[in-house]
C-alpha positions as CSV (number, residue, x, y, z in Angstrom):
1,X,68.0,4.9,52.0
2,X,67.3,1.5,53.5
3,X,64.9,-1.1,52.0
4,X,63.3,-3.1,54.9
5,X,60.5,-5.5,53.3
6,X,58.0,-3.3,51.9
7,X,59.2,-0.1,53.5
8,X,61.6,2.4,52.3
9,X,63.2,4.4,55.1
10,X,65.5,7.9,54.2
11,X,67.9,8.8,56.8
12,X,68.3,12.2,57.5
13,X,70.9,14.7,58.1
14,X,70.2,14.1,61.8
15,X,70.6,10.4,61.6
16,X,67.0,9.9,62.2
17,X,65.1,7.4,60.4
18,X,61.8,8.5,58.4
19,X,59.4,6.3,56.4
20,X,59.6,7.9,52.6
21,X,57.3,5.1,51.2
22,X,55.4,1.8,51.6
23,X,54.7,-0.9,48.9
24,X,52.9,-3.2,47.9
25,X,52.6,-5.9,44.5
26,X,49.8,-6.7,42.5
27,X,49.8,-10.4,40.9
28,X,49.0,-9.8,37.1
29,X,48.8,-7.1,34.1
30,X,44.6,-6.8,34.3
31,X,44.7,-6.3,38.0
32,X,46.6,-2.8,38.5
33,X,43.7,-1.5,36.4
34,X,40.8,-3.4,38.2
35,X,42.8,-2.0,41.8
36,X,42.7,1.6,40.5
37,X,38.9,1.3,39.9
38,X,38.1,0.0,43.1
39,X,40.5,2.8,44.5
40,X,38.4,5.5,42.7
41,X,34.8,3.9,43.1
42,X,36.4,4.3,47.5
43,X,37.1,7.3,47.4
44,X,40.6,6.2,47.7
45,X,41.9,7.5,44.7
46,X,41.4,11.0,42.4
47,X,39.4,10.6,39.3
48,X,41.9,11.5,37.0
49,X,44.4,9.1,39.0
50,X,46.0,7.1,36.0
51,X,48.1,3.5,36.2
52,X,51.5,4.6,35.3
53,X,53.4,2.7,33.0
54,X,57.1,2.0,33.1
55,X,59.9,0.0,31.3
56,X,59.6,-3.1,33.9
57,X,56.6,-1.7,35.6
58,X,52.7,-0.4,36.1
59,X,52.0,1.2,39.0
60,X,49.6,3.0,41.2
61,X,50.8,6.0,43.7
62,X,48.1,7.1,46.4
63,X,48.3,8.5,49.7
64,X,46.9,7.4,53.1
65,X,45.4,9.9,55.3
66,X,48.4,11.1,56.8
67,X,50.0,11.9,53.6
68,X,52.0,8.6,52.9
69,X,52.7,7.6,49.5
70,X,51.8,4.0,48.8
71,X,53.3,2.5,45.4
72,X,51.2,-0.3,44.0
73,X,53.3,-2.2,41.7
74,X,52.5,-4.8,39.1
75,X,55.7,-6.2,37.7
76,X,55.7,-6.8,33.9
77,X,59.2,-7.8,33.9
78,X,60.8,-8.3,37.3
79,X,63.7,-9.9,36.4
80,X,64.0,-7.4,33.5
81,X,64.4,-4.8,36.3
82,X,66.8,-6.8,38.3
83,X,69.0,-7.4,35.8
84,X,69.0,-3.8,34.7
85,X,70.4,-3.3,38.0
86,X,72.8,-5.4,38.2
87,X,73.8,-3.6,34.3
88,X,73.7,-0.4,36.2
89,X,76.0,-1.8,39.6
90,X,78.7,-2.7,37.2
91,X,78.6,0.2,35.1
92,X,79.1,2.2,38.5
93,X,82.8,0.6,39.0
């Protein structure tokens, strides 16, 4: 998997490259909600289409037309996350 910007490319067992995912950041805790609102009021996003909540993370997953996911991420606790990772990295050796 390859992180290029804001797109998340898989490889495959054939060496080609796909597009899995694309993401995107909203700025504050209120505005993840107001987004999925807007989304739903579109026609953008189901009804029942809920902000999911996560330890360093809220986020929003819709799809585009053609069926690709779009991750809408408000961070609660960025550097939270990154240093989890880094926790996780040195674990690993």
């Amino acid at each position: 998997m390859y992180n290029i910007g804001k797109v998340t490319l898989l490889e495959s067992d054939n060496m080609c490259l796909s597009i899995d995912h694309i993401n995107s950041y909203v700025s504050n805790v209120d505005n993840a909600d107001k987004l999925l609102k807007k989304l739903k009021l579109k026609g953008y996003a189901a009804a029942e289409q809920h902000v999911i909540v996560k330890q360093y993370s809220r986020q929003i997953y819709i799809k585009d037309p053609d069926g690709m996911e779009i991750d809408l991420i408000e961070w609660t606790d960025k550097q939270g996350f990154y240093n989890n990772l880094k926790i996780d990295k040195e674990e690993q050796k």
